[in-house]
C-alpha positions as CSV (number, residue, x, y, z in Angstrom):
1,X,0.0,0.0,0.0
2,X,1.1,3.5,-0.7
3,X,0.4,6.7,1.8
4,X,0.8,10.0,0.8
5,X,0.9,13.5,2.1
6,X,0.3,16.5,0.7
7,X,0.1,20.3,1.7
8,X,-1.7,21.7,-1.4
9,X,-1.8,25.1,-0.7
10,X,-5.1,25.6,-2.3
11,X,-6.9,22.7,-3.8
12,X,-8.9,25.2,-6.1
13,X,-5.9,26.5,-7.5
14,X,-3.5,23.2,-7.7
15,X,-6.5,20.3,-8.6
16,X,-4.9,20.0,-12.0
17,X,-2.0,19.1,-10.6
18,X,-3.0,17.1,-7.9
19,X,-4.7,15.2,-10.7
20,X,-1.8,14.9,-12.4
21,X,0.1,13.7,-10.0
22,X,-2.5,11.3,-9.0
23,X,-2.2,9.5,-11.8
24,X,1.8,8.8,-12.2
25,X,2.3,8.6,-8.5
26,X,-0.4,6.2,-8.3
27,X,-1.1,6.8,-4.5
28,X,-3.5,4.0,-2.4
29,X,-4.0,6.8,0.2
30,X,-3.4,10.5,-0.1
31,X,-4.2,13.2,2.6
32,X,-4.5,16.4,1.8
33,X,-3.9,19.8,3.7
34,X,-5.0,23.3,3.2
35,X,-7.3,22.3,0.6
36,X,-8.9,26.1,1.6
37,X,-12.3,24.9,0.6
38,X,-15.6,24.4,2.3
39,X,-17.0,20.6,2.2
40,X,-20.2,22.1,-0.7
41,X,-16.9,22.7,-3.5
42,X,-15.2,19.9,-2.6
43,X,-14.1,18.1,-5.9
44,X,-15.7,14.6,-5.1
45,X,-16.5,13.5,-8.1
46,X,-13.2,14.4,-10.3
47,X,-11.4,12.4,-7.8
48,X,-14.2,9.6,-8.1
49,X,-13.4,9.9,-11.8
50,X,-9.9,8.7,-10.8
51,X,-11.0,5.5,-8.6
52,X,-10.7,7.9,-5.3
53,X,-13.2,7.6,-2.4
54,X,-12.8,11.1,-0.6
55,X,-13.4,12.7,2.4
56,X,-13.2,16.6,3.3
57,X,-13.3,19.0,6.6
58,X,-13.1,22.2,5.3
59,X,-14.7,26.2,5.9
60,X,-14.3,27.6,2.6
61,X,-11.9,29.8,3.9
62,X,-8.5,28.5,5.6
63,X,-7.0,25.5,6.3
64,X,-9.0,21.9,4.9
65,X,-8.2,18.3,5.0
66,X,-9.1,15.4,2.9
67,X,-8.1,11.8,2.6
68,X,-8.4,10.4,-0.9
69,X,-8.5,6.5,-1.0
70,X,-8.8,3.5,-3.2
71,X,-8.9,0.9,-0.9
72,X,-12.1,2.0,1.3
73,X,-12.9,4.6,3.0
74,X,-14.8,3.9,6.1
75,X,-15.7,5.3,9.9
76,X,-14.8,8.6,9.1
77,X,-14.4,11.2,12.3
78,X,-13.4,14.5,10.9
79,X,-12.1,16.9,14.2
80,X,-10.8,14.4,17.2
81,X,-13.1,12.1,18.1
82,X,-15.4,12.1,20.7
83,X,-15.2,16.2,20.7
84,X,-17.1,19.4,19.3
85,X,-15.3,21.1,16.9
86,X,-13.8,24.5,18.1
87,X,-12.1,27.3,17.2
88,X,-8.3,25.5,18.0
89,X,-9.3,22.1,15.8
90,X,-10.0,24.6,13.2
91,X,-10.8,22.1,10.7
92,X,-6.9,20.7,11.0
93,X,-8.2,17.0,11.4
94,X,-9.8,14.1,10.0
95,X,-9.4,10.3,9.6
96,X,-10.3,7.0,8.2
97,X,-9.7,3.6,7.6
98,X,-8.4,2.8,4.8
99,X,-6.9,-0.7,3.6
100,X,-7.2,-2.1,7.3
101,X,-5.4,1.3,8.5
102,X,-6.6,4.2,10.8
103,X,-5.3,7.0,8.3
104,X,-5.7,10.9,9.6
105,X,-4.9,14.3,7.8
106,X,-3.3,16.5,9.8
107,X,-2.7,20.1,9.3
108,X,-0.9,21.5,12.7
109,X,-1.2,25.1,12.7
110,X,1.8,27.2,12.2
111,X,2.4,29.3,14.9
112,X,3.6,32.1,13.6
113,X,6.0,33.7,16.4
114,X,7.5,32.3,19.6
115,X,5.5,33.0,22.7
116,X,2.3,34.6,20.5
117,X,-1.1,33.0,21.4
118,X,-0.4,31.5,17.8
119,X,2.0,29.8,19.3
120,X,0.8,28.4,22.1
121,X,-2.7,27.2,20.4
122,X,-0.2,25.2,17.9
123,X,1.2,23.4,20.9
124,X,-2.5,23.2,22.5
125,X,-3.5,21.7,19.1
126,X,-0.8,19.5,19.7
127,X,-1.5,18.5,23.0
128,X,-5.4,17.5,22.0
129,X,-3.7,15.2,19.1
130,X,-1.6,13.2,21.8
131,X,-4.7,13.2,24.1
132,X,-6.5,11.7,20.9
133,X,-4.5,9.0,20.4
134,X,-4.1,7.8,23.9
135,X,-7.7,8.0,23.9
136,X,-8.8,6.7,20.7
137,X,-5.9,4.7,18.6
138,X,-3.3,1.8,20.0
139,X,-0.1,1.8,19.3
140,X,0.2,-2.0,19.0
141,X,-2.3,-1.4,15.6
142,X,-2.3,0.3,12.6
143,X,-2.3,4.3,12.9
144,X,-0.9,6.7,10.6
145,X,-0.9,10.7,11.4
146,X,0.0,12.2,7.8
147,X,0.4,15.8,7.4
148,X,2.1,18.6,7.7
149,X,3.3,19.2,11.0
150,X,4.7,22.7,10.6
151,X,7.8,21.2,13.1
152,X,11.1,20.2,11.7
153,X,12.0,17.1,13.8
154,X,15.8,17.7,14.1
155,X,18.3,20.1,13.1
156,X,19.5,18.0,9.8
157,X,15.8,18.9,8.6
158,X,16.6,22.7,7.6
159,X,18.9,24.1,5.6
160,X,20.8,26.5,8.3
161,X,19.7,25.9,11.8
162,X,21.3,29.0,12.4
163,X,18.9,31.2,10.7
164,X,16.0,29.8,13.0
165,X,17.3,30.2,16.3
166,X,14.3,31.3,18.4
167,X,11.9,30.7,15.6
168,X,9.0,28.4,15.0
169,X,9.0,25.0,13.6
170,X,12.3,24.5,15.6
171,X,11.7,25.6,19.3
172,X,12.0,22.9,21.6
173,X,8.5,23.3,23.2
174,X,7.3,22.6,19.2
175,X,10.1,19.2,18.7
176,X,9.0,18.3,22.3
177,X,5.3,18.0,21.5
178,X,6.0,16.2,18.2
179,X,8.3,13.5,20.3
180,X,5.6,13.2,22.4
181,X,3.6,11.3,19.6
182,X,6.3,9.3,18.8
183,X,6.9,8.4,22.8
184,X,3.5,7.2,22.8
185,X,4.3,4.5,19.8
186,X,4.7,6.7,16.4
187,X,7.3,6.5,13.8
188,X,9.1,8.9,11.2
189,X,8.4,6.7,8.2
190,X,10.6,8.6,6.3
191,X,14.0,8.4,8.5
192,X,13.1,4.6,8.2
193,X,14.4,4.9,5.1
194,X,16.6,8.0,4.8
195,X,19.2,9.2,7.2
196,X,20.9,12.0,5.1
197,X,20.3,15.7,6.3
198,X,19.1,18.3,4.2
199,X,16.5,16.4,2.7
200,X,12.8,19.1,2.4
201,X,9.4,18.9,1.5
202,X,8.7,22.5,1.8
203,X,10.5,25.5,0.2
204,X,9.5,29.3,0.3
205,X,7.9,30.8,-2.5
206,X,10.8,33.6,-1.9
207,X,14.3,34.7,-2.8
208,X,14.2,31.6,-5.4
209,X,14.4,29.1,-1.8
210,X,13.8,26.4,-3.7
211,X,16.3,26.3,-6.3
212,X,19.2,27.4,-3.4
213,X,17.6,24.4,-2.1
214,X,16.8,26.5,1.2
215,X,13.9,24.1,3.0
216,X,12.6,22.3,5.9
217,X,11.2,18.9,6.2
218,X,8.0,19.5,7.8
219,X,5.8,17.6,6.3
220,X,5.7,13.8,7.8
221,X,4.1,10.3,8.1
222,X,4.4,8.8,11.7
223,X,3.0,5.1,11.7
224,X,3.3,2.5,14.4
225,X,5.6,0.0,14.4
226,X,3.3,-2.7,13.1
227,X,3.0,-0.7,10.1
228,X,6.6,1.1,10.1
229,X,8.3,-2.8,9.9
230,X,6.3,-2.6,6.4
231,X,8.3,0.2,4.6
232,X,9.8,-0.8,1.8
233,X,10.1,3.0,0.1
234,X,9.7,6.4,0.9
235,X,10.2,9.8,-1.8
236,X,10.0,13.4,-1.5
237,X,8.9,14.1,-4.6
238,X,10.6,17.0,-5.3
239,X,9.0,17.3,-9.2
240,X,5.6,17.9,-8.2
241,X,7.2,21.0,-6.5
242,X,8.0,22.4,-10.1
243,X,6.8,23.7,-13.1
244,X,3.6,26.1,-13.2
245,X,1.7,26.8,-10.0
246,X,3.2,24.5,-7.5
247,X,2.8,24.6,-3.8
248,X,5.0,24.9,-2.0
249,X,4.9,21.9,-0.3
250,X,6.2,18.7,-2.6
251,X,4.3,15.5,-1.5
252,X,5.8,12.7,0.9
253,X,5.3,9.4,-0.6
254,X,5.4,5.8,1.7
255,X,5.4,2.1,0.5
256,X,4.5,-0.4,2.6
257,X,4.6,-4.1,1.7
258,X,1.5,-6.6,1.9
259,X,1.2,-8.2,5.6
260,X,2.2,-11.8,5.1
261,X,0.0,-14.8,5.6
């Protein structure tokens, strides 16, 4: 089975592409972020055109998730299960199963400063995902949080760690919410594969970032390790990232093999 993530940046804006992409990358499962659409305009039956079962949280205005799926789409929660939607979910959450996995979309918000009340509804946000898991998922099954995190896990996941001391994305109130999901039984399925440094999935639109290859890796799949002793492959596909209109985000792409007899 193949999961991937992708922040869009604007499903109204990049659908031909995501289309596109859809069908050489050949995904089983793709979750979507910022889609920036409300559920109504949700493009439901261009992806059903393409074999996808879909599923949207969205206001029309910011923010949107969606999991696309060929192989089932059932039970799906969108916000954290078992609570009313608020102002700090935001419409930054929604799951599935999909192929015999719980799959969610996550969009964590960004933050913006240090210290702002940005910032500390990102690590709230957080801190309501970690509660959702212990609450609702086992980390002896099959979970996978797909998203964009807006957190780079480690230093070797931005370009200059320099340039983003007392940033966001790098603080270590940010780093130690996001090891809190993988203490409670979640797994980088990337770094499964890849141990190099300097390896993004999210460039600025600015200053040409992209071509001076100036990035973070923010954009991750955790799994548990039922599912993470599966991975076979894993790609930043850094092509979807150019040409006309891209996001700025290039999709995370993760194979995992068929469970044996």
């Amino acid at each position: 089975m193949r999961i991937a993530t992708w922040n869009v940046n604007s499903l109204k804006v990049r659908l031909p592409r995501v289309e596109e992409w859809l069908q050489y990358a050949h995904p089983d499962v793709l979750c979507l972020q910022e889609t920036k659409m409300a559920d109504g305009a949700f493009p439901t039956m261009a992806f059903a055109s393409l074999g996808y079962e879909a599923a949207h949280h969205g206001n029309g205005r910011w923010n949107g998730v969606a999991i696309l799926s060929r192989v089932g789409l059932e039970d799906v929660v969108a916000g954290f299960e078992g609570e009313q939607e608020d102002e700090i979910v935001e419409s930054r959450f929604i799951s599935a199963t999909c192929g015999g996995a719980r799959v969610s979309s996550v969009y964590v918000p960004n933050g913006r400063s240090v210290g702002s009340e940005h910032y500390e509804a990102k690590l709230e946000w957080l801190g309501r995902l970690r509660e959702h898991l212990q609450a609702s998922c086992d980390p002896q099954g099959r979970v996978a949080i797909c998203g964009d995190f807006n957190i780079a896990p480690e230093d070797r996941d931005v370009y200059d760690p320099a340039k983003f001391v007392g940033a966001t994305h790098v603080s270590d109130a940010e780093r130690k919410a996001l090891a809190a999901l993988t203490d409670w039984g979640l797994v980088d399925a990337f770094r499964e594969r890849h141990q190099e440094d300097k390896l993004f999935s999210w460039w600025d639109y600015r200053a040409g970032d992209f071509h001076e290859h100036r990035g973070m890796r923010i954009d991750l799949i955790l799994v548990t390790r039922v599912l993470a002793d599966r991975i076979t492959w894993a790609l930043i596909d850094r092509f979807a990232r150019k040409g006309k209109l891209p996001s700025d985000h290039a999709p995370l792409l993760v194979d995992l093999a068929d469970e044996g007899p």
